[in-house]
KEKE-3310 file (N, C-alpha, C; in steps of 0.2 Angstrom, whole numbers, plus 5000, padded with zeros to 4 digits):
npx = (5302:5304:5315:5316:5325:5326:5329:5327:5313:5301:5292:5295:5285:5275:5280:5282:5267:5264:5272:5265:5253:5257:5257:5267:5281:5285:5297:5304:5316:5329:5341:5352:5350:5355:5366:5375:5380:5370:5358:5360:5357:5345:5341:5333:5322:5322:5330:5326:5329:5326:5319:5328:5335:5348:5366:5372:5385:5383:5372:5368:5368:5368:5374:5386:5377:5372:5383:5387:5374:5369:5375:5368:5354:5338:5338:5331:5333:5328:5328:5336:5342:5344:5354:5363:5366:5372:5385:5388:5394:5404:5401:5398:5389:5381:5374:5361:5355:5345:5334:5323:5308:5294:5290:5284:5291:5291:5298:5309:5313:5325:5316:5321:5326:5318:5309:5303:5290:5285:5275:5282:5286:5283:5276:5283:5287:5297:5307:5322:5338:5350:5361:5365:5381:5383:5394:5403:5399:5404:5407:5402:5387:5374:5366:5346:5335:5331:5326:5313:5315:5326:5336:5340:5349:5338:5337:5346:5355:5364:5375:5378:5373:5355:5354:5344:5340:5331:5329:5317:5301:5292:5283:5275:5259:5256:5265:5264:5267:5271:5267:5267:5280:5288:5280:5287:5298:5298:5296:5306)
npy = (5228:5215:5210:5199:5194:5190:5177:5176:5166:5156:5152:5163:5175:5168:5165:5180:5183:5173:5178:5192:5188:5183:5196:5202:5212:5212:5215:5217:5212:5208:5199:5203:5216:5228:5230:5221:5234:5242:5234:5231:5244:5247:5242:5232:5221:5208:5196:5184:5174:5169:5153:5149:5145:5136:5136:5141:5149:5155:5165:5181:5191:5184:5175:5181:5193:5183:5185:5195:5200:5191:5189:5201:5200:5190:5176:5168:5154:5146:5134:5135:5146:5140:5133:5142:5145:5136:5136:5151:5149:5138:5125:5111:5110:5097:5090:5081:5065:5060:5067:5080:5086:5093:5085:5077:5074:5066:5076:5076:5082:5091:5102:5114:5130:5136:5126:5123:5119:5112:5099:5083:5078:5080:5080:5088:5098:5096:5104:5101:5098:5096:5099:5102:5093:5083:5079:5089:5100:5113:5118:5126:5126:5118:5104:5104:5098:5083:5071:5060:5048:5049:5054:5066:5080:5094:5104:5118:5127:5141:5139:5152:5163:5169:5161:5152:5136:5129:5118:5112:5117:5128:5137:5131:5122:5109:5107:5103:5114:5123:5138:5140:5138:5150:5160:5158:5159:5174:5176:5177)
npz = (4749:4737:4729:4712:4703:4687:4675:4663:4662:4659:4671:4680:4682:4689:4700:4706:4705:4716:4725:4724:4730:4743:4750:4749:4739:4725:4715:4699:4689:4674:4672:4666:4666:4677:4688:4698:4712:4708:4709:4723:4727:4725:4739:4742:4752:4753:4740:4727:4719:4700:4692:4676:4659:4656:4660:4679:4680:4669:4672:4670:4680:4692:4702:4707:4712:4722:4730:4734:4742:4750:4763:4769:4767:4768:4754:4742:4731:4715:4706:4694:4702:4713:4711:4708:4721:4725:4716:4720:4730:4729:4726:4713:4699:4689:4674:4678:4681:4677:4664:4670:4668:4671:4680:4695:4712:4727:4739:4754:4770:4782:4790:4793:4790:4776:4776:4788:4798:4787:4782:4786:4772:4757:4738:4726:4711:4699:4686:4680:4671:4675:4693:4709:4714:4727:4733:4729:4739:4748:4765:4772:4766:4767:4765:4764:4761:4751:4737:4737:4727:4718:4726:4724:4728:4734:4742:4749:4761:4768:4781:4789:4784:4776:4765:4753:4742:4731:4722:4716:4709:4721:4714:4706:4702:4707:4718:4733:4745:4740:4740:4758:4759:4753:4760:4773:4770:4766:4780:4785)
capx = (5302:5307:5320:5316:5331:5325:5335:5324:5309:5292:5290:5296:5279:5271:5283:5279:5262:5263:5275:5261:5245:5255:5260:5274:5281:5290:5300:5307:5323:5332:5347:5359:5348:5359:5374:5376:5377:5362:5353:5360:5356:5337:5338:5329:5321:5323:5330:5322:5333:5323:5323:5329:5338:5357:5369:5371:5387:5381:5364:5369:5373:5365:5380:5388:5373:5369:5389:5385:5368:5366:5376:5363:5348:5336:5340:5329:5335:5323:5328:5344:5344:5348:5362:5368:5367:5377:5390:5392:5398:5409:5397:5400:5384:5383:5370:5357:5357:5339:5331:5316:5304:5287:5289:5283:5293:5291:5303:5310:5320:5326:5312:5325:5325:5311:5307:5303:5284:5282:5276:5291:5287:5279:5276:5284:5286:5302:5311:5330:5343:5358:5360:5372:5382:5382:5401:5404:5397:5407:5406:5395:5381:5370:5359:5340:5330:5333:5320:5315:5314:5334:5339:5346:5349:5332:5336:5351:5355:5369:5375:5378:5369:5350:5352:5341:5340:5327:5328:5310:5297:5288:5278:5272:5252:5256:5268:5260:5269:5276:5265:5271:5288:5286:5277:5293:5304:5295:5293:5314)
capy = (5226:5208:5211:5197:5193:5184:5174:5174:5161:5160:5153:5170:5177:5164:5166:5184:5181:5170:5183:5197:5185:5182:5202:5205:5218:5213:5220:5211:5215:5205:5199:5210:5224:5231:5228:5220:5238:5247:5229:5234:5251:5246:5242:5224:5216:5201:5191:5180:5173:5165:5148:5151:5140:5136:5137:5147:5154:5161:5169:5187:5195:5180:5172:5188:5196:5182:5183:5200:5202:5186:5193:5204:5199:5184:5175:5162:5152:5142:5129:5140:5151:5136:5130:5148:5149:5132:5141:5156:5146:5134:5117:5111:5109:5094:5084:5076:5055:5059:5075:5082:5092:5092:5079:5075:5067:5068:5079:5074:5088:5093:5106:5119:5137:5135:5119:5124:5120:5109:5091:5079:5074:5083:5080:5093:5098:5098:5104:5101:5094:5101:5099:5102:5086:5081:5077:5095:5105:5117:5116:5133:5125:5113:5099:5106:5092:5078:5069:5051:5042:5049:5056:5072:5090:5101:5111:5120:5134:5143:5139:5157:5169:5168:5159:5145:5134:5125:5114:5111:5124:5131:5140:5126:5121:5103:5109:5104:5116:5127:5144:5141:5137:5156:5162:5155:5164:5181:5180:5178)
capz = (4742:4735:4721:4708:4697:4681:4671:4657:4663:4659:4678:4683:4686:4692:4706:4707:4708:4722:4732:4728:4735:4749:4754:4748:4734:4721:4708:4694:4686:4669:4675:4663:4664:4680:4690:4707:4712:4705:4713:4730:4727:4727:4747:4745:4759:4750:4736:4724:4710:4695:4687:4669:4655:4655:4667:4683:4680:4663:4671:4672:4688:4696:4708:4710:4717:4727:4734:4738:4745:4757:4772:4770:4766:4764:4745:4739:4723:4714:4702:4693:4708:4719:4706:4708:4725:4724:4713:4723:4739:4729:4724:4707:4696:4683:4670:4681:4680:4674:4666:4674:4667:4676:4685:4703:4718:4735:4746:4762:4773:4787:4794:4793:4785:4773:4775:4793:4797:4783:4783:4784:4766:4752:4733:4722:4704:4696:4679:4680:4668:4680:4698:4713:4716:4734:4732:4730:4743:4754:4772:4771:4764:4773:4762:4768:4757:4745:4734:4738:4722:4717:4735:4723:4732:4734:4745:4752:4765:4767:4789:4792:4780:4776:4759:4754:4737:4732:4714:4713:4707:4725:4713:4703:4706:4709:4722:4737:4753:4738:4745:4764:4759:4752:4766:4776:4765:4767:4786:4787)
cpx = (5306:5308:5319:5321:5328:5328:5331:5319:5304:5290:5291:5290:5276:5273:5281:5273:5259:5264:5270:5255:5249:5258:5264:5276:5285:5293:5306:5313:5327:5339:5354:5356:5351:5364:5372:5376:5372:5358:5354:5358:5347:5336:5333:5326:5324:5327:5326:5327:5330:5324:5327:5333:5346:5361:5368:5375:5387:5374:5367:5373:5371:5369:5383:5384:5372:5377:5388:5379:5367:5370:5373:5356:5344:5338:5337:5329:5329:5328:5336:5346:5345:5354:5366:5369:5374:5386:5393:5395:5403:5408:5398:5390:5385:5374:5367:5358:5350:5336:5324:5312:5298:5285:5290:5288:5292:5298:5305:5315:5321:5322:5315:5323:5319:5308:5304:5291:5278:5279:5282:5294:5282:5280:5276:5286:5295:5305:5318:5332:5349:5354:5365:5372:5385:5390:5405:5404:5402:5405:5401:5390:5380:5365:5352:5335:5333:5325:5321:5316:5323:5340:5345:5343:5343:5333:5344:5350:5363:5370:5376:5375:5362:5350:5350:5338:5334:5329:5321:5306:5290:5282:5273:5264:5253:5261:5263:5261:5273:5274:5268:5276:5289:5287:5282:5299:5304:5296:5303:5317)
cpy = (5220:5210:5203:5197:5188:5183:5171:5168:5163:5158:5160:5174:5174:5164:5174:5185:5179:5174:5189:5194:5186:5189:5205:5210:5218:5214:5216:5215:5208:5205:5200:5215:5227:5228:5226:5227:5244:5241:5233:5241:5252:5247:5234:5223:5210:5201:5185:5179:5166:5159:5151:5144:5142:5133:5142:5152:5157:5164:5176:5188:5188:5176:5177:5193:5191:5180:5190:5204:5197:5186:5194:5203:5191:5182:5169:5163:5149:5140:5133:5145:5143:5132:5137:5149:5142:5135:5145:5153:5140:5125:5117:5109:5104:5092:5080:5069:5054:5066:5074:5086:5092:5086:5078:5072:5071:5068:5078:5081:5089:5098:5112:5126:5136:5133:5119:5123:5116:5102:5088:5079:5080:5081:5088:5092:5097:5097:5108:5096:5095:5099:5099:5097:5088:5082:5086:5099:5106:5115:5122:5132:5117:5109:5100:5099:5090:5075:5062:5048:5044:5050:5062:5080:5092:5104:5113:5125:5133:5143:5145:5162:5165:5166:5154:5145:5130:5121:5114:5120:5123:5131:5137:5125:5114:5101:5108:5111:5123:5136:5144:5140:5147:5160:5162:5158:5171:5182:5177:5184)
cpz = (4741:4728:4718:4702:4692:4675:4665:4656:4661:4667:4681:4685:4689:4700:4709:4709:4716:4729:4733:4732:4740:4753:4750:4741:4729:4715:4705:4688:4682:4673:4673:4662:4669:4683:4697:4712:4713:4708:4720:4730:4728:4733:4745:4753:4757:4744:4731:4718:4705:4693:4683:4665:4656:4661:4674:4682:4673:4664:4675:4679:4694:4704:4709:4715:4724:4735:4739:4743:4752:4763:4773:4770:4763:4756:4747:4733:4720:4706:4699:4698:4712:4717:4705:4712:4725:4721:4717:4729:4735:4729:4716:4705:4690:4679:4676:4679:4673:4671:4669:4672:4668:4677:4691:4706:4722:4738:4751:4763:4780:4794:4797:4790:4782:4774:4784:4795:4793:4785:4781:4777:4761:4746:4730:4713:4702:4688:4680:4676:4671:4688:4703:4714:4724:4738:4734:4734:4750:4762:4775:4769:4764:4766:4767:4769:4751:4744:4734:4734:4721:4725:4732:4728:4730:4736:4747:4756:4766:4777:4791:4792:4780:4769:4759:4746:4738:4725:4711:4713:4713:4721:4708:4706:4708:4715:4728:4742:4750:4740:4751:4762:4758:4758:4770:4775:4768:4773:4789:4789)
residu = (UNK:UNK:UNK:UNK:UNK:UNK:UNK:UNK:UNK:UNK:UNK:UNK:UNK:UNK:UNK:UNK:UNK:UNK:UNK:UNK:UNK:UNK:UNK:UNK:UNK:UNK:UNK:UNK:UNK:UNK:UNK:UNK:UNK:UNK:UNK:UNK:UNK:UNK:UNK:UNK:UNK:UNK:UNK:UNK:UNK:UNK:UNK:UNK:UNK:UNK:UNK:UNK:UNK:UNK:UNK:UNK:UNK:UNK:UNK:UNK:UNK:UNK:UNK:UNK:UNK:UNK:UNK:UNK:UNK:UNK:UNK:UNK:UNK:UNK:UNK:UNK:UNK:UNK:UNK:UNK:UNK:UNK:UNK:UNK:UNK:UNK:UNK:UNK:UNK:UNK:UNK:UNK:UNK:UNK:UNK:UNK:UNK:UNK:UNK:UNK:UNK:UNK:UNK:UNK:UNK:UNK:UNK:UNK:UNK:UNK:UNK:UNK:UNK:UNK:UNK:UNK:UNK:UNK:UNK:UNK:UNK:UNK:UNK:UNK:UNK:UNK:UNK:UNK:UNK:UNK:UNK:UNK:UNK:UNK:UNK:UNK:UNK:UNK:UNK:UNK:UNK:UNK:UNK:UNK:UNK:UNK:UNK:UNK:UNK:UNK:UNK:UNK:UNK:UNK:UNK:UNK:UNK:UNK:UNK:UNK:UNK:UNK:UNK:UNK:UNK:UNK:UNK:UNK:UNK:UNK:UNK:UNK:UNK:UNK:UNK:UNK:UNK:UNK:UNK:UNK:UNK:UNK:UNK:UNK:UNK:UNK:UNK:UNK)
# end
């Protein structure tokens, strides 16, 4: 079962969607409707923490669980999930240079953690007004992918645990690689 933390987005199903076409079983949980907890208390295979609006350290249980679960368990962020996962290791989050809200750029990455498989480059979706600064990041958390036209953070991974951020919207349709990035997730 893929525990779904939703931080109040309408992408939130779209993402769900995507994880039932490709197998997987997810169960979607409001991000003040339990406790870090009653989340562990599910048994997860996975993680999945939602976009949503705002901040990350005001989306519910959302950086706590992901301090508590990713020794244990795959966590993939998407868009405030990957500014939460930022958060929870110790990255600062600020005001983009630019906002973003469905607008394409082509991805570069490493070919690492998710990003493993992919083609070098990809066009993705992205809706951020917020984003980890680069300046920030802990020595625990690896830069996966950046976007050509700004060269800001898309992706991140945690170097010991299976955590892994993305900025942009996988579950977007103009997402080119954003199902196998998924698929990639799931088969962690």
């Amino acid at each position: 079962m893929v525990l779904v933390l939703d931080n109040y987005d309408s992408f939130t199903y779209n993402l769900v969607q995507c994880l039932g076409e490709l197998g997987a079983h997810p169960v979607v949980r409001r991000n003040d409707e339990l406790t870090v907890n009653e989340a562990e208390a599910l048994k997860p295979s996975q993680l999945v923490i939602s976009p949503g609006p705002g901040r990350p350290e005001h989306a519910g249980i959302s950086v706590e669980l992901i301090r508590r679960l990713s020794p244990q368990i795959p966590v993939l962020g998407v868009c405030l999930g990957h500014q939460a996962i930022g958060v929870a290791f110790g990255a600062r989050v600020t005001q983009s240079h630019r906002v973003r809200h469905g607008k394409c750029s082509t991805i570069e990455h490493d070919g690492k953690g998710v990003f493993k498989d992919l083609d070098e480059a990809f066009v993705a979706t992205r809706y951020h007004s917020l984003m980890v600064t680069r300046d920030s990041l802990p020595e625990d958390l690896k830069v996966g992918a950046w976007a050509s036209d700004d060269n800001a953070i898309m992706g991140l991974r945690h170097q010991y645990w299976p955590a892994h951020g993305v900025q942009f919207h996988p579950e977007s349709i103009l997402t080119e690689a954003g199902s196998r990035l998924i698929q990639t997730f799931l088969e962690m």
